[in-house]
C-alpha positions as CSV (number, residue, x, y, z in Angstrom):
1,X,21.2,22.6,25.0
2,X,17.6,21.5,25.8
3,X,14.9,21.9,22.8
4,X,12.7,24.6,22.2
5,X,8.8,24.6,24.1
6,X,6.5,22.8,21.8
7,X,2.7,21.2,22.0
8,X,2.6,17.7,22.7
9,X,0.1,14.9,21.8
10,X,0.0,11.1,22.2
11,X,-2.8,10.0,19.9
12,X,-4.3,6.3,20.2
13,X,-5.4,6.1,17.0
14,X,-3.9,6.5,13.5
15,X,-7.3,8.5,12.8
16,X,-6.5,11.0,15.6
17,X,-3.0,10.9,14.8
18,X,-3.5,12.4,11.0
19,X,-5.8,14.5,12.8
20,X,-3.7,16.0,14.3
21,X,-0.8,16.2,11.9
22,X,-3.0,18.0,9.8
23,X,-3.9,20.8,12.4
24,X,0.1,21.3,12.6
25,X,1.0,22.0,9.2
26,X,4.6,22.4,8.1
27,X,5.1,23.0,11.9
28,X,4.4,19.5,13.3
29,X,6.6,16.7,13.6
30,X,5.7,12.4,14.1
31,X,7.4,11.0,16.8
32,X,7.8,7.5,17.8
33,X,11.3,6.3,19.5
34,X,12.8,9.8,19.3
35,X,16.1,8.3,18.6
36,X,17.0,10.9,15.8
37,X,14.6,14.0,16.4
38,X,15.2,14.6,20.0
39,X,19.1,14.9,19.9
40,X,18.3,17.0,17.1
41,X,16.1,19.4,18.4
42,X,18.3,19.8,21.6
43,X,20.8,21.0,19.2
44,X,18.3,23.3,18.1
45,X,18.9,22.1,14.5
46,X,14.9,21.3,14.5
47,X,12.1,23.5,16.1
48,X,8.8,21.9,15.3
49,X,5.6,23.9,17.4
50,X,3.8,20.4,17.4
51,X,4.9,16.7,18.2
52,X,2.9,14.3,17.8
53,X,3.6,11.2,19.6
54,X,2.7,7.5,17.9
55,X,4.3,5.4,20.6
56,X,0.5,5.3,22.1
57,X,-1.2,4.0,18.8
58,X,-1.0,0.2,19.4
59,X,-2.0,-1.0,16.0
60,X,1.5,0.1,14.3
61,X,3.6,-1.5,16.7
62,X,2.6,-5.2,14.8
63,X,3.9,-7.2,12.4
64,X,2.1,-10.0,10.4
65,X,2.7,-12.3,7.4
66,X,1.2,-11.8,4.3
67,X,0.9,-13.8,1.0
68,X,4.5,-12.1,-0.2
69,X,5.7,-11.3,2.7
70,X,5.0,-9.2,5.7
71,X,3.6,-6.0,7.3
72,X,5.0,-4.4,10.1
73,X,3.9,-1.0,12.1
74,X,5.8,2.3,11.9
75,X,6.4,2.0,15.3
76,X,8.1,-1.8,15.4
77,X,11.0,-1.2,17.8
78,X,14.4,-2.5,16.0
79,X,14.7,-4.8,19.3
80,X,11.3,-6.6,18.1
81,X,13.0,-7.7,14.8
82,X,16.1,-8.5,16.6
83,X,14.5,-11.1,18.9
84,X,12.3,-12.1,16.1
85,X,9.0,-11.2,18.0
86,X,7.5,-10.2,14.9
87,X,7.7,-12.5,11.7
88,X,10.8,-12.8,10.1
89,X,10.5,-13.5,6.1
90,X,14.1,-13.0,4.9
91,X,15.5,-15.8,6.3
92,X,17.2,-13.6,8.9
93,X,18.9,-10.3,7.6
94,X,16.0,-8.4,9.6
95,X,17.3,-9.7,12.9
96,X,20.7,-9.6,11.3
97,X,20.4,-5.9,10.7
98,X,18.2,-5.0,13.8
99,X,20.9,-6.4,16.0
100,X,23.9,-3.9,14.8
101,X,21.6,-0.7,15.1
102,X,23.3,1.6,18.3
103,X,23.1,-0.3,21.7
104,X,20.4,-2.0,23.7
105,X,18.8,1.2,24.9
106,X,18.4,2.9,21.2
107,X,17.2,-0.8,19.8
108,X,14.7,-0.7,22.5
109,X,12.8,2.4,21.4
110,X,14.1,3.6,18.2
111,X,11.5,2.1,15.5
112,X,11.8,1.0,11.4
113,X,9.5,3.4,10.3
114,X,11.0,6.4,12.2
115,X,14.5,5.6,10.5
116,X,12.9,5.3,7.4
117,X,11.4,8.9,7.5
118,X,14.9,10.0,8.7
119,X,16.7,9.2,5.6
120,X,20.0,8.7,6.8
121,X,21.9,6.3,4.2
122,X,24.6,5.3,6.5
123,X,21.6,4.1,8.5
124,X,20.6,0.1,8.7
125,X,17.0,0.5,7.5
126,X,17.1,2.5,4.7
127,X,20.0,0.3,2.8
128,X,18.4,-3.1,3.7
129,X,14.8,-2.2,3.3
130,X,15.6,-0.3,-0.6
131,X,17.5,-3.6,-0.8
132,X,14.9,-6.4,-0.3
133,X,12.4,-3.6,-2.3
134,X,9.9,-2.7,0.8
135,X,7.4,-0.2,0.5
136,X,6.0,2.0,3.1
137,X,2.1,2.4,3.4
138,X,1.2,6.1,4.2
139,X,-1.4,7.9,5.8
140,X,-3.0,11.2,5.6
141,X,-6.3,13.3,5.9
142,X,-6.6,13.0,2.2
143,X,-5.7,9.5,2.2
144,X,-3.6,6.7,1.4
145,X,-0.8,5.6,-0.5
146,X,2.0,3.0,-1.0
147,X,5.5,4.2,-1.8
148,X,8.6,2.2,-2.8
149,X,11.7,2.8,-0.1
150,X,13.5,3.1,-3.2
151,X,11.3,6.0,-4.0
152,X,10.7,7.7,-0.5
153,X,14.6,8.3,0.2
154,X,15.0,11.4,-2.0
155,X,18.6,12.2,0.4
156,X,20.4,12.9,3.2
157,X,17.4,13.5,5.5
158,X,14.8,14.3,2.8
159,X,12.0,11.8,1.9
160,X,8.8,12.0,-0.3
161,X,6.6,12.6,2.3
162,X,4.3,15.5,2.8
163,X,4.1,17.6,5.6
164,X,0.9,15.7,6.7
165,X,1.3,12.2,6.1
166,X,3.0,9.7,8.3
167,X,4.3,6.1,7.9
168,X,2.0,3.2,9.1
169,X,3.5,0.2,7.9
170,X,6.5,-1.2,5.9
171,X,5.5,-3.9,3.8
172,X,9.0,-6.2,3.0
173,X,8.6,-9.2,0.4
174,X,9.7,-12.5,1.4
175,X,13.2,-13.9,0.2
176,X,12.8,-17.0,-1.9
177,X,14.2,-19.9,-0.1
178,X,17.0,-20.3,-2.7
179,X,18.1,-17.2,-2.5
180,X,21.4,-16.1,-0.7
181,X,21.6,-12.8,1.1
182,X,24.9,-11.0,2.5
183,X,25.3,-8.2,4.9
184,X,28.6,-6.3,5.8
185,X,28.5,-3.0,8.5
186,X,32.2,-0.9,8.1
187,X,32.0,1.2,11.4
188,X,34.9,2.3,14.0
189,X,33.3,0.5,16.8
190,X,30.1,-1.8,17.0
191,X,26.8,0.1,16.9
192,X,28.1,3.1,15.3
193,X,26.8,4.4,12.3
194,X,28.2,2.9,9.1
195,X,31.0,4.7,7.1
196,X,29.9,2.0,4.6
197,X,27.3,-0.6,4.4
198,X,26.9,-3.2,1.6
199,X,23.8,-5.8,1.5
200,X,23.9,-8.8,-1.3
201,X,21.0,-10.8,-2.7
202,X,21.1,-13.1,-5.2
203,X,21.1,-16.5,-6.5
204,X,24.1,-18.8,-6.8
205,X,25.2,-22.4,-7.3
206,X,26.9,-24.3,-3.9
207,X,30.8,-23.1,-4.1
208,X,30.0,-21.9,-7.3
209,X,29.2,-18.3,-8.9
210,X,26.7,-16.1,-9.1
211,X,23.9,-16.4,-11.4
212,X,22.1,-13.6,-9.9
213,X,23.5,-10.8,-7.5
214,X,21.9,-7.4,-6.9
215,X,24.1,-5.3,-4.3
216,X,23.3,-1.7,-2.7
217,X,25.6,0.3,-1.3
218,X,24.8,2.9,2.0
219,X,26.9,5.5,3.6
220,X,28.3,6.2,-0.2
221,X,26.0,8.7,-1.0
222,X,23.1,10.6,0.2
223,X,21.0,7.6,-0.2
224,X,21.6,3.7,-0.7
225,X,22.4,3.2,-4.5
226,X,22.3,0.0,-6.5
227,X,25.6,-1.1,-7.3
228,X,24.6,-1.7,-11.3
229,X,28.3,-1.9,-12.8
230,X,29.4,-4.3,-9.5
231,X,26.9,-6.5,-9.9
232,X,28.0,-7.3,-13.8
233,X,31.7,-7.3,-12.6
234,X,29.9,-9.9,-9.8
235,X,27.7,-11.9,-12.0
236,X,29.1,-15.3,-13.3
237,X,32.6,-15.0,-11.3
238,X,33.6,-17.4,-8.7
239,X,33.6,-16.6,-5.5
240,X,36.9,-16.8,-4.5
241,X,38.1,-14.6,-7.7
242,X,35.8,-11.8,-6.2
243,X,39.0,-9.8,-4.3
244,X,38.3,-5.7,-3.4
245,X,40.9,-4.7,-6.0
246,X,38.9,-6.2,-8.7
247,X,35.1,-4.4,-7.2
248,X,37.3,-0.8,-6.9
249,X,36.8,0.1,-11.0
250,X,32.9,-1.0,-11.3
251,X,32.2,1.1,-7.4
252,X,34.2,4.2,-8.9
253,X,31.4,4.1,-12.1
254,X,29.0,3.6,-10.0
255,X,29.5,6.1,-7.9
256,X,30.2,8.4,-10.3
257,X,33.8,9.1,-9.8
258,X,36.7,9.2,-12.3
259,X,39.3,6.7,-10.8
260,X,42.0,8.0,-12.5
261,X,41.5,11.6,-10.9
262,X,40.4,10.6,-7.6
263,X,42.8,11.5,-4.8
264,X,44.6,9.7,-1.7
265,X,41.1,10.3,0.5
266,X,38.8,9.7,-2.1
267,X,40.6,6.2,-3.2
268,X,40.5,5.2,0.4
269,X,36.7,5.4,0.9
270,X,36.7,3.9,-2.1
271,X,38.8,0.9,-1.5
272,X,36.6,1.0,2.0
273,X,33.5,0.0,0.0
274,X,35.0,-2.4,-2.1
275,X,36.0,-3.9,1.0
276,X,33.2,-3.6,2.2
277,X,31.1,-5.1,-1.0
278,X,33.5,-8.2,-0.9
279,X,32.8,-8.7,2.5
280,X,28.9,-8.9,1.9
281,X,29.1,-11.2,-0.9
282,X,31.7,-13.4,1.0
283,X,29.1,-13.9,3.9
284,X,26.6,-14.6,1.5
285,X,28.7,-17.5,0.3
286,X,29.3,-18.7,3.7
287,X,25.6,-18.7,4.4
288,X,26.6,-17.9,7.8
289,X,24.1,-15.1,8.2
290,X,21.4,-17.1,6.9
């Protein structure tokens, strides 16, 4: 199937670009790699009247340091962070994560702030970017505003955005240069989308155990979640006493499940994350993704 007739607009400004999403209404969509939208509205599951095209706006495909951290444009391609042609300030999980989004071809044009406003947990972007505690900078006719990640992913393809404002920039705070981070992709082949998805951050002694370890989870739910009851089980163990069987209990209460009434499908996603989650931390101790 081929997608319903719509208007079509390439703005160059972000002025013209509200502009115009404003004029749309409920019936206009942003557009920028088209990675997600188009295959969706050739499957007729979407029917906007309006797109409104941001790939011609050149000020939001930038990135640029910052006294915490960095800014990057809505429109930063996932291959720009892979190859590290915009500033990286964690130390390398950005590249790290840019590098196992899809294939070549979709890391070339699909961009950080489009997956963003796509909200799908099992999705790099959205896990990472909740994890290192990013914020999105948005644009409207009425104005402007700056909204946690944590905040904007509301669920599976639902964010806090209104009708008429898009992304501009994602700002991500720099990782301290003690701190460890960890990253683990569960997917059938490489560039797939997860079926889970764990990132670690923390602090920790050299071969010896966490002090400090925050860990979110995508793929799980209909949005990352912060792995609260993991991370105590986590904190103050040594690594190598951090097995799956042990992380299986804490996932279950975080995720809200009753282990003991959980049934053969349900205990092997489970088992999948802790798996997953083990795997995460264990490449954080390593440091061989750092």
């Amino acid at each position: 199937m081929k997608a319903p007739d719509f208007r079509y607009h390439r703005p160059t400004t972000v002025e013209e670009a509200i502009a115009l999403l404003a004029d749309a209404g409920d019936d206009g969509k942003v557009i920028a790699g088209g990675q997600s939208l188009v295959p969706i509205m050739n499957m007729r599951l979407a029917e906007p009247e309006t797109l409104v095209d941001l790939t011609g706006v050149d000020e939001l495909r930038t990135g640029s340091k910052t006294p915490s951290g960095a800014c990057y444009g809505a429109t930063t391609t996932h291959m720009m962070f892979e190859y590290e042609l915009v500033p990286d300030v964690t130390r390398g999980l950005l590249p790290h994560a840019a590098a196992g989004i899809g294939y070549p071809a979709i890391r070339n044009r699909g961009t950080v702030g489009g997956s963003l406003a796509h909200s799908d947990s099992s999705a790099e972007w959205p896990t990472v970017m909740a994890a290192l505690d990013a914020a999105v900078h948005v644009r409207s006719v009425r104005g402007a505003r700056t909204v946690p990640v944590r905040e904007l992913l509301l669920g599976f393809f639902t964010t806090a955005l209104e009708p008429d404002e898009l992304i501009t920039e994602v700002e991500v705070p720099g990782l301290a240069p003690t701190a460890r981070w960890g990253m683990y992709k569960m997917c059938r082949k490489p560039g797939e989308f997860a079926e889970s998805l764990a990132v670690a951050l923390g602090e920790a002694e050299p071969d010896g155990p966490w002090r400090e370890v925050e860990l979110w989870l995508g793929a799980a739910a209909d949005r990352p979640l912060r792995l609260n009851s993991t991370e105590e089980a986590v904190r103050g163990e040594a690594f190598a006493d951090l097995l799956p069987d042990r992380l299986v209990a804490p996932l279950a209460a975080d995720l809200g499940q009753d282990l003991s009434a959980i049934d053969p499908t349900g205990r092997h996603a489970l088992q999948l994350h802790a798996v997953t989650v083990q795997r995460a931390l264990q490449s954080a101790e390593r440091g061989d993704t750092a």
